[in-house]
C-alpha positions in Angstrom: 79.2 11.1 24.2 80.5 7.5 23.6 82.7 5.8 26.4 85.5 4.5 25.2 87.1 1.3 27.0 90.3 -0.6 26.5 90.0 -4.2 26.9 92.9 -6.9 27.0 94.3 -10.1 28.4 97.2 -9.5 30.5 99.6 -11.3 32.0 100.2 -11.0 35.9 103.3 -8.3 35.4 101.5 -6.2 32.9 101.9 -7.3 29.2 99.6 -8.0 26.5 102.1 -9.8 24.5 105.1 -11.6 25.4 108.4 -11.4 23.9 107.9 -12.2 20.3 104.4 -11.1 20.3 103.5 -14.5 21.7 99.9 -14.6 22.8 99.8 -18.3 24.0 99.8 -17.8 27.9 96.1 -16.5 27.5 94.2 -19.2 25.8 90.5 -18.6 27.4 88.9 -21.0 29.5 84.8 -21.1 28.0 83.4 -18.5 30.5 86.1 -16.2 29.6 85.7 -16.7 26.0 81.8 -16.0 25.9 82.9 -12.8 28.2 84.6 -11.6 25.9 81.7 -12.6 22.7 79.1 -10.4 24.7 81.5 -7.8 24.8 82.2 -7.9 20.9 78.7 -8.1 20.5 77.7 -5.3 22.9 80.0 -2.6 21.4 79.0 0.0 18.9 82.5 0.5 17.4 85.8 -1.6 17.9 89.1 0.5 17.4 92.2 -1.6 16.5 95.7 -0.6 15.7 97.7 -2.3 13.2 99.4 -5.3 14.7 96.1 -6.2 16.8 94.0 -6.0 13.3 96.4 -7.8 12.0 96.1 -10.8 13.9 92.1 -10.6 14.6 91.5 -10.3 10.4 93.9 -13.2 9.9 91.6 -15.5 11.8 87.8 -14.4 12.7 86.5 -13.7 8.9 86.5 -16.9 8.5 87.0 -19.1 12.0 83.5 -20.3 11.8 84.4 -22.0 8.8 87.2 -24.2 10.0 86.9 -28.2 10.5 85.9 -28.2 14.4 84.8 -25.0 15.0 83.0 -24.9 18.5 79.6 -22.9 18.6 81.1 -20.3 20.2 83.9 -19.7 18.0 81.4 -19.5 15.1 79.1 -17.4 17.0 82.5 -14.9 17.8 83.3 -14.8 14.1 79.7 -13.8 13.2 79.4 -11.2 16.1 83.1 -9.8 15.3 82.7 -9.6 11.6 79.3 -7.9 12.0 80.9 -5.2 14.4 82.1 -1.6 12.7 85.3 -1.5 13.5 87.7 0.9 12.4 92.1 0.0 12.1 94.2 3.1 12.3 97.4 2.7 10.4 99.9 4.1 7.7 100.9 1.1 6.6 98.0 -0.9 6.0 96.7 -1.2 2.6 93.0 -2.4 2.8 90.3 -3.8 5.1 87.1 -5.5 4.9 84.7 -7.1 7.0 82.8 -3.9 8.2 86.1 -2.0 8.5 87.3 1.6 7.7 91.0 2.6 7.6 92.0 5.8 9.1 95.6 7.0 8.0 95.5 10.2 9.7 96.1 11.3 13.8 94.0 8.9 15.7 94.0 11.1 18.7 91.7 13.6 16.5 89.6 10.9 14.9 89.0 9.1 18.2 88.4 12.6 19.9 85.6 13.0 16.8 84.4 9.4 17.9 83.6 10.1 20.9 81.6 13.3 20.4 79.4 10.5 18.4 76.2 8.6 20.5 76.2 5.2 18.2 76.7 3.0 21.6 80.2 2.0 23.3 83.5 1.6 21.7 86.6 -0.6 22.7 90.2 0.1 21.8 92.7 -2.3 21.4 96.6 -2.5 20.8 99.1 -1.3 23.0 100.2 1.5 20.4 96.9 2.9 19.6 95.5 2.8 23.3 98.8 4.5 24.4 98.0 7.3 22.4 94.2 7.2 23.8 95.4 7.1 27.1 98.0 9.8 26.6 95.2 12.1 25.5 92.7 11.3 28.5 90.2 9.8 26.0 90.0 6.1 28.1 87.0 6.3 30.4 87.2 2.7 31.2 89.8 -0.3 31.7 88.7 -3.8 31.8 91.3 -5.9 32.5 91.8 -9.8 32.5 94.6 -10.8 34.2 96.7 -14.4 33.6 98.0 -15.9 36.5 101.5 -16.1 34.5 104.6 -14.1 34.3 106.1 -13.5 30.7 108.8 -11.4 31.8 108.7 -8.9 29.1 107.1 -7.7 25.7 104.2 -5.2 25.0 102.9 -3.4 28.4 99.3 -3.4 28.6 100.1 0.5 29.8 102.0 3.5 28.8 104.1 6.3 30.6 101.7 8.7 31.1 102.5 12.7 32.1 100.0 12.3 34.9 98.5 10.6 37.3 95.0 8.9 35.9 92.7 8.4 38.9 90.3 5.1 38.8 87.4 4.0 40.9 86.9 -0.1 40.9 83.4 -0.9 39.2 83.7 -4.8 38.9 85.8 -7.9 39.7 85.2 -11.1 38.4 86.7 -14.6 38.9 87.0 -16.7 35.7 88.4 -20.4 35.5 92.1 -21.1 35.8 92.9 -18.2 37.9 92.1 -15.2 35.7 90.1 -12.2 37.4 88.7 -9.5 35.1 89.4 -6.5 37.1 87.0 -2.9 35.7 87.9 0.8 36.4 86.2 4.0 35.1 88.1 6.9 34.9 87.4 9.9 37.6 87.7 12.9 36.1 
């Protein structure tokens, strides 16, 4: 059975994105960005929900293409664009770049996932992952944490019906202040 892990940068009281779906308080420092590269390139299937796929697909296919591109950011384009990911959504159209579009209940097709053995998969957006979450189907949390306060926007967690129980696996210090903190599940 596949583990499934939801992954995101956070800000210090709990969102992913702050008001206006601003992202710019988490610009990675070089470690943190070749963190998360490994981790695109170690997972076996990437789960996205619309407004997330909609802002990876409107810059990695073709990053590694733009005047300036670092080495890492071309290597992170490569290794993203190469990974099978899958976008659940009713409203989106059409994907590409190793995508399939799933229209129907995520928490049965994810459920489905799972019962696969084709390596790890990640989820992200705070939608979708609610859902997973919701359902028990997160076995792991890694999450990076921005020494800033945004004050509001999209929470990196849900209301949940009960308590989920962790157990700490990892901490990690990265430049600037962030720490990458990992929990599994106990079930």
């Amino acid at each position: 059975m596949r583990k499934l892990t939801f992954g995101m940068n956070m800000s210090l009281d709990g969102y992913i994105a702050a008001p206006g779906d601003d992202l710019g308080w988490s610009v990675p420092s070089d470690e943190l960005f070749q963190w998360w590269s490994d981790r695109v390139d170690a997972t076996g299937l990437a789960l996205y929900g619309r407004k997330l796929w909609e802002t990876m697909s409107s810059h990695w296919p073709t990053a590694d293409k733009q005047p300036g591109a670092t080495p890492a950011a071309i290597e992170f384009a490569r290794r993203w664009r190469d990974m099978p990911k899958v976008v659940f959504s009713s409203t989106t159209g059409a994907v590409d770049w190793n995508t399939r579009l799933v229209t129907g209940d995520a928490v049965t097709e994810i459920t489905r996932l799972k019962a696969d053995n084709d390596g790890p998969m990640d989820i992200g957006g705070a939608t979708l992952a609610a859902a997973a979450m919701r359902a028990g189907l997160v076995d792991e949390y890694a999450i990076v944490t921005h020494p800033v306060l945004v004050g509001g926007g999209t929470p990196f967690f849900t209301a949940l019906d009960n308590w989920v129980n962790l157990s700490l696996v990892e901490t990690r210090a990265f430049p600037d202040g962030v720490l990458l903190t990992r929990y599994v599940t106990r079930r």
